[in-house]
C-alpha positions, 0 to 999 in steps of 0.5 A: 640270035641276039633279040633286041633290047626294047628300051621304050618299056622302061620308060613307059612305065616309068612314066606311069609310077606315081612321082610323090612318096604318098602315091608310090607306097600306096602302090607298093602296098594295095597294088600286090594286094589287088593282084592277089585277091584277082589271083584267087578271085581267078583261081576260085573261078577256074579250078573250084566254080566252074568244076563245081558248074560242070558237074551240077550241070551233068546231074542235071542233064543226066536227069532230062536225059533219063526222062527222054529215053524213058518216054522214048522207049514208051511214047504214051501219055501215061508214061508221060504222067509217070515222068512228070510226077517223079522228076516232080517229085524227087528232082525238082524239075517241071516236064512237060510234053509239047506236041507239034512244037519245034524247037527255037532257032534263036537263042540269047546268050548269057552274060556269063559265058561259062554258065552257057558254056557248061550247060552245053558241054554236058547236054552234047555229052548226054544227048543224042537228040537236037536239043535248045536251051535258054538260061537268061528267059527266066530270073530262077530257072533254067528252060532245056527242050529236047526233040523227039517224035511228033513234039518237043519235052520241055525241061524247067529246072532250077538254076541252082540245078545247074549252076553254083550260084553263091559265087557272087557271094565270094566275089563279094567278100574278097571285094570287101576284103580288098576295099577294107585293106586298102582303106587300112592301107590309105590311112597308115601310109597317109600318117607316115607321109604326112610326117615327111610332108611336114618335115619338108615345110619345116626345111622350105621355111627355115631354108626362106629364114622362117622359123616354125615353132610347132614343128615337133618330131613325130611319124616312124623311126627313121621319119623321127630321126631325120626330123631330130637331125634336122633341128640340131643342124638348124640350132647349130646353123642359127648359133654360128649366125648368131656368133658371127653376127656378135665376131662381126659387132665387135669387128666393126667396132675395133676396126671403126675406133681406128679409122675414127682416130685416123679421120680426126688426125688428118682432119687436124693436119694441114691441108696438103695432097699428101693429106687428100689422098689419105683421107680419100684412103680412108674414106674407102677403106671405111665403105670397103668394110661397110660392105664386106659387114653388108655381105657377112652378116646377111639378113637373118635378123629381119623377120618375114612379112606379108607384103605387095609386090607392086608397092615393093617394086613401087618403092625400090623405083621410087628411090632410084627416082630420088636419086636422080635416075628415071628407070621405066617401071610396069607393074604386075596386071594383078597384084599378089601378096608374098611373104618376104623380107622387105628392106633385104630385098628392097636393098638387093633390088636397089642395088640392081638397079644402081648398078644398071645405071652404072653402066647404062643409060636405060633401066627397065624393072618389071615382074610376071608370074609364073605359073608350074604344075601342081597349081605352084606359081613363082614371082619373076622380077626382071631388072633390064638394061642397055649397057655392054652386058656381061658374056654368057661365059663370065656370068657366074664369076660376075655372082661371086663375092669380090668378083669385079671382071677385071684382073687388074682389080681398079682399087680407084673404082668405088665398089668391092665386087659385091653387090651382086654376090648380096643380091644373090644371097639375099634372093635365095635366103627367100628360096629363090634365085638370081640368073643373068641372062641377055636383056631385051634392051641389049645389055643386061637381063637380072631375073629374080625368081622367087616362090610365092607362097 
C-alpha cells in the first residue's frame, strides 16, 4: 500500500522559519536548548517526582489507615486520645473524631492534577472505608476525612507528607539555566551577525558607488575572509576603472588630434559636395566617439549627494523646456531626499526624455514611491510617451549597447544605440534599475527604480 506523500508540510513550516541569518541561528542555537531542558523538565516530573509523590503519599495514608483501623477496633474516646497524641507526636498529623458528621460531597480539584492524582491512588489502595479529601482548602496543609460508625476522622496532615514540594524549585533553576543560555546565545549570535550585516552595507554602498572608509574586517574566520576578499575585489574594480579612465583620456586626445587636423584641412579647401559630405563625416565621426567616451567611462568620478526628488525631476523638465519641448510633469505629493548622483542621473533622465520626444509628440515624467516590506521604500520615475513604442520581445535588445532595432544599422540617422544602454548603466550604479514596459499614452513606459536610502 503506498501512503500519500503530504507536500503541504514542508511548506508550511518552511513558512514558519525565520528568513534572516540572525533569526535562523538563533533558532539553530536556543530552540535544541529549550527542547532539552522541557525534556528533562519532562523526565524529572515523570520518572523522579511523581515516584517520589507516590510513595510520600503512601506513607502518609498508611498512616490514617492505622489511626482508622485502631479506633475501629476500639471505637472509644480513650482510644481516640491515645491516637490523636501519638500521630501528634511521632507523625505530624492533627486527628481528630467528628461525630455525627458526613462527608463533603463536593470537592475542588487542584490545579496540579497528578498532586490529586496520587493522593487518591494511595487512599483507594489502603482504605476500605468511603473517604474525601481537599489539597487546595488549606495553603500548608492537606485535609483526609474518613468514615466510620456514627462520625467522620479528620486527618490535617502537612503537605510536605504528601507531596514533594521542592519541584518548583528545579523548575526554577532549569528555567534560569534556559534564560541564562539563551541571553549567552542572543549576544555571540548578534556579534557574528552583526559583522555580516556590515559587510553586506559595505557592498550595497560600493555597488551605488559609495565608498565606506570605516569598514574594517572583523567577526569569525570565514566572516573576516569574505570581508578581505571583498575589499581586494573592490581595489581591483576601482584600479581597472581608474586605468580605463586614463586608456580612454589618452584615446580621446590621439583620436581628437586627428579629426582636428582633418576639420581645419577641409575648413581650408574649396567648397564643393565632395568637401560637405566630408565635413558632415567628420562631424559624426566626432559625436560617435563623444558617445562611445559617455558610455565607457560611466560616472564613477562623481561623488553622491543628498538631493530632492522634485527639484531633480524639476530640472531635468526644465531642460527639455528649453530645448523647445513641453513634457507634462507631476511631481511627488511629498518630497523625499535620496542620495544620488545628480548630473549622471539628470543625464540619463535627460536622455529619456529627448528620446521620447524622438519619436513622439506627448512626453509625460512622473514618480511614486513604493513602499516593501520590512519598512524599505523604492522611488519609481516613470518617463511616458505616445510614440510607436518598442514590442515587449525587443525590449532587452533595445537596453543593450549599439542596439538600434534596426538590422540595416541607418548610419545617417544621428545616434549610435546608445542612450539607453547609459541610462541603464547609470540607474544600477544607483542599486536600481531600468524596465521598459507599455505607457499609459500608448507608446513607450521608462520606469526607473531605485532604492531610497
Amino acid at each position: 500500500m503506498r501512503i500519500p506523500r503530504l507536500k503541504f508540510w514542508p511548506q508550511a513550516i518552511k513558512r514558519k522559519i525565520p528568513k534572516t541569518l540572525w533569526g535562523r541561528a538563533l533558532l539553530i542555537i536556543v530552540l535544541p536548548v529549550a527542547l532539552m531542558q522541557v525534556a528533562v523538565t519532562w523526565a524529572f516530573f515523570d520518572m523522579h517526582w511523581e515516584t517520589v509523590t507516590a510513595k510520600l503519599s503512601e506513607g502518609l495514608v498508611g498512616d490514617v489507615a492505622w489511626a482508622v483501623d485502631t479506633y475501629k477496633a476500639d471505637p472509644t474516646p480513650q482510644t481516640m486520645a491515645t491516637i490523636s497524641a501519638a500521630a501528634q507526636k511521632s507523625m505530624q498529623l492533627s486527628i481528630v473524631y467528628q461525630p455525627g458528621r458526613a462527608l463533603p460531597e463536593n470537592r475542588r480539584r487542584n490545579a496540579w492534577a497528578a498532586l490529586d492524582r496520587s493522593l487518591k491512588r494511595a487512599l483507594n489502595e489502603q482504605l476500605d472505608d468511603p473517604f474525601w479529601f481537599d489539597t487546595t482548602r488549606y495553603a500548608g496543609s492537606v485535609d483526609i476525612r474518613v468514615k466510620v460508625k456514627d462520625g467522620v476522622i479528620r486527618v490535617i496532615a502537612p503537605r510536605e507528607r504528601a507531596f514533594a514540594t521542592r519541584a518548583h524549585i528545579f523548575v526554577l533553576w532549569m528555567t534560569g539555566a534556559t534564560l541564562l543560555l539563551t541571553a549567552v546565545s542572543i549576544l555571540f549570535i548578534r556579534n557574528q551577525v552583526r559583522a555580516i550585516e556590515r559587510l553586506s552595507v559595505a557592498a550595497e554602498k560600493f555597488g551605488r558607488g559609495e565608498d565606506d572608509p570605516n569598514f574594517k574586517p572583523y567577526g569569525a574566520a570565514e566572516v573576516r575572509a569574505a570581508a578581505q576578499n571583498f575589499l581586494k575585489m573592490k581595489s581591483r574594480i576601482q584600479r581597472y576603472i581608474e586605468q580605463r579612465t586614463t586608456l580612454l583620456a589618452s584615446v580621446s586626445h590621439d583620436l581628437r588630434t586627428p579629426l582636428t587636423r582633418l576639420k581645419l584641412e577641409l575648413a581650408m579647401a574649396p567648397p564643393d559636395p565632395a568637401n560637405e559630405r566630408m565635413k558632415q563625416d567628420v562631424s559624426e565621426m566626432a559625436y560617435m566617439i563623444d558617445e562611445y567616451l559617455a558610455f565607457a567611462r560611466g560616472e564613477m568620478q562623481e561623488s553622491p549627494q543628498t538631493t530632492s526628488v522634485n527639484a531633480l525631476l524639476e530640472t531635468v523638465v526644465d531642460g527639455a523646456r528649453r530645448a523647445g519641448h513641453q513634457p507634462e510633469f507631476v511631481p511627488l505629493s511629498e518630497d523625499v531626499q535620496t542620495s544620488i548622483r545628480v548630473m549622471a542621473l539628470s543625464r540619463a533622465l535627460s536622455n529619456l526624455v529627448m528620446n521620447g520626444f524622438h519619436y513622439a509628440t506627448q512626453v509625460h515624467v512622473s514618480a511614486e514611491i513604493e513602499h516593501k516590506p520590512g519598512g524599505k521604500q523604492s522611488l519609481h520615475i516613470y518617463v511616458d510617451d505616445d510614440g510607436p513604442g518598442i514590442p515587449p520581445e525587443k525590449r532587452e535588445e533595445a537596453l543593450k549597447p549599439f542596439s538600434r532595432l534596426d538590422d540595416a544599422r541607418n548610419q545617417n540617422k544621428k545616434g549610435v544605440g546608445l542612450g539607453l544602454a547609459i541610462a541603464r548603466d547609470t540607474v544600477r550604479s544607483h542599486g536600481g534599475e531600468l524596465n521598459l514596459d507599455q505607457s499609459p499614452l500608448g507608446g513607450l513606459r521608462a520606469d526607473i527604480g531605485i532604492p531610497l536610502i
